[in-house]
C-alpha positions in Angstrom: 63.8 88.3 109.7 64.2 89.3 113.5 64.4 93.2 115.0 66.0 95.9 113.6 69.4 96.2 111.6 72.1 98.7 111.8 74.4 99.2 108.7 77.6 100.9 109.9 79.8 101.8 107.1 83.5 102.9 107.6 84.6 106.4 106.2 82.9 109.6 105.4 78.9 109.0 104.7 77.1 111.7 103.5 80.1 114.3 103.1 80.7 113.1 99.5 82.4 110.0 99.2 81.0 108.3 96.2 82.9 104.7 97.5 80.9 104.9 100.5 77.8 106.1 99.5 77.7 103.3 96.6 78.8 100.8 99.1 75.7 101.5 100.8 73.7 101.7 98.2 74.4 98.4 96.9 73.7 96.6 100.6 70.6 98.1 100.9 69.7 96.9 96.8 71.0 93.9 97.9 69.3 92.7 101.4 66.1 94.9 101.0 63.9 91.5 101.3 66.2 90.5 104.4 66.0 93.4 106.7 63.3 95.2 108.6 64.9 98.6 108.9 68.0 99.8 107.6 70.3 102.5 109.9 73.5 104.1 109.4 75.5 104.2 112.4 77.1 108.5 112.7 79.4 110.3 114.2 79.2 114.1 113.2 77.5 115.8 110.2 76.0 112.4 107.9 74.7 114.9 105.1 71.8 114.0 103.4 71.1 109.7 103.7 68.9 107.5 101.7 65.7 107.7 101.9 65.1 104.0 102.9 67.9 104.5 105.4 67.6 106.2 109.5 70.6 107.8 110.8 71.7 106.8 113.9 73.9 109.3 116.4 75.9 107.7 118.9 77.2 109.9 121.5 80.8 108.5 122.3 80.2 105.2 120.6 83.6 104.4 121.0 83.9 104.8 124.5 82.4 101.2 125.7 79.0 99.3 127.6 79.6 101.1 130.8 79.1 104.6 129.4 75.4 103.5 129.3 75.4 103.4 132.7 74.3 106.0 135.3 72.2 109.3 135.5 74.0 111.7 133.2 72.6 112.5 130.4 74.8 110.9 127.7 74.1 108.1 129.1 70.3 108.6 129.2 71.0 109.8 125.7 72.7 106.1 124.7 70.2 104.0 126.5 67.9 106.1 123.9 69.9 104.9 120.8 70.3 101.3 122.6 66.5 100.9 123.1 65.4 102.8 119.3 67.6 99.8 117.5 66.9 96.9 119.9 69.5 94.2 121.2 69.0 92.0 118.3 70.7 93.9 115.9 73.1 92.9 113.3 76.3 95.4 112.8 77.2 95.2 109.6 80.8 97.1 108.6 81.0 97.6 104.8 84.4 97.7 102.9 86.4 98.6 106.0 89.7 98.0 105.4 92.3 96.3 108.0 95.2 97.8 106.8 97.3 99.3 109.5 97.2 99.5 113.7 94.8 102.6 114.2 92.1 100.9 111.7 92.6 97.6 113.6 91.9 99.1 117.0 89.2 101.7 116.2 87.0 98.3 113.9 88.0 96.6 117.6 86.3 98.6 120.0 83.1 99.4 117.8 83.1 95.3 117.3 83.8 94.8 121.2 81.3 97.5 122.0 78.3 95.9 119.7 79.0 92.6 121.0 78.5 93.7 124.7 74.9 95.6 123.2 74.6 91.6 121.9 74.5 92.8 118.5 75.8 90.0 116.1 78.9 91.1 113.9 79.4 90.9 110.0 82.7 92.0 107.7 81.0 92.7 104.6 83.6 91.8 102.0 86.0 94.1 103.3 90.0 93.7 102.3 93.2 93.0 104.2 96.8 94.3 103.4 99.7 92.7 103.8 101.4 95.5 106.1 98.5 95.0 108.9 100.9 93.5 111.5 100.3 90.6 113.7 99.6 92.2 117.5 98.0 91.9 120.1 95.1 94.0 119.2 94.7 92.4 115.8 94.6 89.1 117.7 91.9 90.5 120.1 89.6 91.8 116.5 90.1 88.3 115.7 88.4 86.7 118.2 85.9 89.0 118.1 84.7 87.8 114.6 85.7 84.0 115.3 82.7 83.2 116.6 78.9 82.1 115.7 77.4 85.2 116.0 79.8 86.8 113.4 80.5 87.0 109.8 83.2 87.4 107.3 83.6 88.1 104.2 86.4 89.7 102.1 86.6 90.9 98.5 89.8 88.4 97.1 91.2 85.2 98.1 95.1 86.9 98.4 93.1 88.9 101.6 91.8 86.0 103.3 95.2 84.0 103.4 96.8 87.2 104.6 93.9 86.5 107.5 95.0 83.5 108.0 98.6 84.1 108.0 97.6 86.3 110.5 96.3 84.1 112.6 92.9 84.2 111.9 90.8 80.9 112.7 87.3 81.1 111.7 85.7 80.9 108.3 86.0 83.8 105.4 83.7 83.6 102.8 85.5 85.2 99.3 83.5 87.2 97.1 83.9 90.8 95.2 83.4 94.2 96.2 79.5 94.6 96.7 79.7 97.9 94.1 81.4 95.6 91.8 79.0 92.7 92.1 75.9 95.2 92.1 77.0 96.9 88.6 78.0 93.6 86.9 75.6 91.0 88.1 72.6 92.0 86.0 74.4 93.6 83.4 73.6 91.7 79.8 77.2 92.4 78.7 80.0 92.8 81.1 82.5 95.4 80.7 81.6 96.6 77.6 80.4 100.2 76.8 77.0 101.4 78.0 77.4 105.1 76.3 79.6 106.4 73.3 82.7 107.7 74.4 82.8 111.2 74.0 86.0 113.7 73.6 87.6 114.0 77.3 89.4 111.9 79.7 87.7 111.0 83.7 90.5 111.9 86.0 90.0 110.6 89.6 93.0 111.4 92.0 92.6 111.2 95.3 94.6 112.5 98.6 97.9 110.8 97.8 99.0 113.5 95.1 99.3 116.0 97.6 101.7 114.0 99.8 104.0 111.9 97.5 105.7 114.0 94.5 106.1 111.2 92.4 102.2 110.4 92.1 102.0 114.0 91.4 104.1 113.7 88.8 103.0 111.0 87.7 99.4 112.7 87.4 101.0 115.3 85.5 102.5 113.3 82.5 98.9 111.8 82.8 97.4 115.0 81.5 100.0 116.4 79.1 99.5 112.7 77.2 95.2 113.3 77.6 96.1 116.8 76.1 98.4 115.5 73.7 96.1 113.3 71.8 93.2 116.2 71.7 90.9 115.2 74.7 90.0 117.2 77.2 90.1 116.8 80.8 87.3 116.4 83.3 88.1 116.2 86.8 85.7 113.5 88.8 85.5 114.0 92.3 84.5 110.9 94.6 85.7 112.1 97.3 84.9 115.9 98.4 86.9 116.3 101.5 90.4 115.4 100.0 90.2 115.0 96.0 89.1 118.8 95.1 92.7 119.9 96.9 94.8 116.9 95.0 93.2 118.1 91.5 93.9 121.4 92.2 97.5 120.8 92.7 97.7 118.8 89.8 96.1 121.0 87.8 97.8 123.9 88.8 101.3 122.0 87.9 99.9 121.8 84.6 100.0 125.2 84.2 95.8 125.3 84.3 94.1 128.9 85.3 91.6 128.6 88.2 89.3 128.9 86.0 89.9 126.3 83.7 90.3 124.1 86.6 87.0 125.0 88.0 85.4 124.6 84.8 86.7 121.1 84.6 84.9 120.0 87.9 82.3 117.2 87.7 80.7 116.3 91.4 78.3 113.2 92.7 76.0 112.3 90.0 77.1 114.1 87.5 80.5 112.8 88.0 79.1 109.7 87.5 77.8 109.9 84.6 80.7 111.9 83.0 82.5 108.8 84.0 80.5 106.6 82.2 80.9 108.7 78.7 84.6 109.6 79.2 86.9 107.5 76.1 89.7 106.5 79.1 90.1 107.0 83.0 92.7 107.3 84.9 92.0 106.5 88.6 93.3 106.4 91.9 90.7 105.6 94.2 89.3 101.9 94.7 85.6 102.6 93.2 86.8 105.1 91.2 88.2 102.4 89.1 85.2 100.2 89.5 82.6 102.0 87.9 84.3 103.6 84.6 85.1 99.4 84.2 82.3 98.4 84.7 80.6 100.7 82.0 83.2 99.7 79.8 85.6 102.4 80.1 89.2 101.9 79.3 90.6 102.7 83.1 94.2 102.9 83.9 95.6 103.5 87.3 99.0 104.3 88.6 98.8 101.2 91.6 99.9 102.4 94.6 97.4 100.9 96.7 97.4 97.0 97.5 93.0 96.9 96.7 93.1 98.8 93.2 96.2 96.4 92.3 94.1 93.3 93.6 90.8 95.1 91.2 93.2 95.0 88.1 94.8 91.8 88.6 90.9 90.0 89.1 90.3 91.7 85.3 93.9 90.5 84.3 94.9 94.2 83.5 98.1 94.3 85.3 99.3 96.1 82.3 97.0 98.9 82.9 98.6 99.6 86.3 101.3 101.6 85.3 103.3 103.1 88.6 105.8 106.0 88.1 108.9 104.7 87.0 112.6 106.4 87.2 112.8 106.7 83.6 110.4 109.2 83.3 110.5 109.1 79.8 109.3 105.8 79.1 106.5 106.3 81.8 105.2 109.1 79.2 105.7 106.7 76.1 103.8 103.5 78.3 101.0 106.6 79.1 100.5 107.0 75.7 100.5 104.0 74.7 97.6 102.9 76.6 95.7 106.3 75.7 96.1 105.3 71.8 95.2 101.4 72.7 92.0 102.8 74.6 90.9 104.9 71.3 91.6 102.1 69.5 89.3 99.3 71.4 91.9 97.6 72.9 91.0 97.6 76.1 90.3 93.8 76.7 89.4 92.7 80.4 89.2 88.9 81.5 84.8 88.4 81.4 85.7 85.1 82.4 87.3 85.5 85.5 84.9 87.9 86.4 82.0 85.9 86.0 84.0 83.4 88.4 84.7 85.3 90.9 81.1 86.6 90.8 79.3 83.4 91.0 81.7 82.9 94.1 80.0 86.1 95.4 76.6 85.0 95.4 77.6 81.4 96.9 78.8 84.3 100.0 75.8 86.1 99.6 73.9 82.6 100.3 75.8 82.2 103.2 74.9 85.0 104.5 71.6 85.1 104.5 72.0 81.7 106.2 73.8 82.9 108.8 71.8 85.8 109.4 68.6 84.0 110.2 70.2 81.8 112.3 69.0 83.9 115.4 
């Protein structure tokens, strides 16, 4: 072990977002014996961390090694936060995603800035999409991590060739998403049921209801099948700044009262654990999906983005993955199909490739705890 070690984790920590919070989680679980001091790098309110974590709040972080220059006090103020971590740090980003131009330049100037600090860099098993375009900025983030002092790891073997198609030159180490490998690595039987399913159904929508009609819809044939078979609904919120306002909407174009509606609201831990019990999921966010599998819970998900499709395919559940079709009618009767197949136990994921693909995980994890006492 050597200095102290910052954790930054990309999206909002500490204002709700279950993802983040159990991406955290499950680094810290994970590399407890490897690290001295665990710190989250913030911007803004950070809410309430982990106990076994420090917050860190960089003034301007984006804005580059000269701003801690000079006699202003920002800069006295960084020179502060440079000094309380140390130059020996290790940056970790967990689960960022590089998926588009503004994601790609705002991971390269926090990368650019830590390596000037002479922080060494780590991609912890984050994912790549195939719309992330080859520029020039994405070719500059590359060479950032192409190096000795950095590491990379991604959560399927589709995103690293999409790296390397990119133009990507060093080595990617292939593993699972650290939430997914944390709940399933220990467990004594994977993906089967940890609690009795009770009578409702875990809904987890997420921001993209609000702005595309036809997930809405989609959403909405969701429930009226839930309802139809005689379970209730329970709305699972993971992530508080954008999935109370999708819910809403959906509920509302159910014809729900507020009150139902509010009634119906399950938050952090408790969300959790509703998950857990519910007899079927349907999902739309990335971890959403992750933990009501890996307690065994029937999930299905409508598929619209490129990492829950990649999580469904690993389990070989493509069937699950029902997008909104034109014929809206059979979309209901293929909804309802899988509700009646969940009741019935037919929910069968592929163990087999998951114990694959998570033996592949700890050969990364290995790795990396190579490479991180290579200093």
């Amino acid at each position: 072990m050597f200095g102290k070690k910052v954790v930054c984790i990309d999206g909002s920590l500490g204002k709700g977002n279950l993802g983040d919070e159990a991406l955290l989680g499950s680094f810290v679980s994970e590399h407890r014996e490897d690290f001295t001091d665990f710190y989250a790098i913030c911007s803004g309110s950070f809410g309430r961390p982990r106990s076994e974590v420090g917050r860190l709040d960089s003034p301007l972080l984006f804005s580059g090694w000269r701003s801690f220059r000079g006699r202003s006090e920002k800069a006295s103020a960084k020179r502060d936060w440079l000094n309380e971590v140390g130059a020996s740090a290790v940056h970790a980003c967990l689960g960022g995603l590089f998926v588009g131009d503004i994601f790609v330049d705002l991971r390269a100037q926090m990368f650019e800035l830590t390596r000037s600090i002479g922080w060494r860099r780590c991609y912890y098993f984050g994912d790549f999409y195939p719309c992330c375009r080859r520029t020039r900025r994405l070719k500059e983030l590359f060479r950032l991590l192409n190096d000795v002092d950095a590491w990379v790891g991604v959560r399927s073997q589709e995103a690293a060739d999409l790296m390397f198609d990119r133009g990507f030159r060093g080595n990617i180490n292939v593993g699972v998403d650290p939430v997914l490998y944390a709940q399933c690595s220990n467990a004594e039987s994977l993906l089967k049921r940890r609690d009795e399913a009770q009578e409702f159904a875990a809904l987890i929508p997420s921001y993209k209801a609000v702005d595309d009609q036809a997930v809405k819809r989609w959403w909405c044939n969701a429930v009226h099948q839930v309802e139809k078979v005689g379970l209730q609904i329970r709305w699972c919120i993971f992530d508080e700044m954008f999935d109370v306002a999708a819910a809403s909407e959906i509920s509302m174009a159910c014809g729900k009262s507020e009150e139902q509606f509010q009634g119906s609201l399950c938050f952090g831990e408790h969300a959790l654990r509703t998950v857990e019990r519910a007899a079927i999921c349907f999902s739309e966010r990335y971890h959403g999906s992750i933990f009501p599998m890996a307690a065994g819970v029937p999930t299905v998900t409508h598929g619209w983005n490129e990492k829950i499709r990649r999580l469904f395919q690993l389990l070989e559940l493509d069937a699950w993955c029902v997008q909104d079709q034109r014929d809206e009618v059979k979309s209901k009767v293929r909804l309802n199909e899988l509700i009646k197949q969940a009741l019935s136990n037919q929910w069968h994921p592929n163990v087999r490739l998951l114990k694959t693909e998570l033996a592949s995980h700890r050969q990364a994890l290995a790795c990396f705890r190579t490479w991180q006492c290579g200093r």
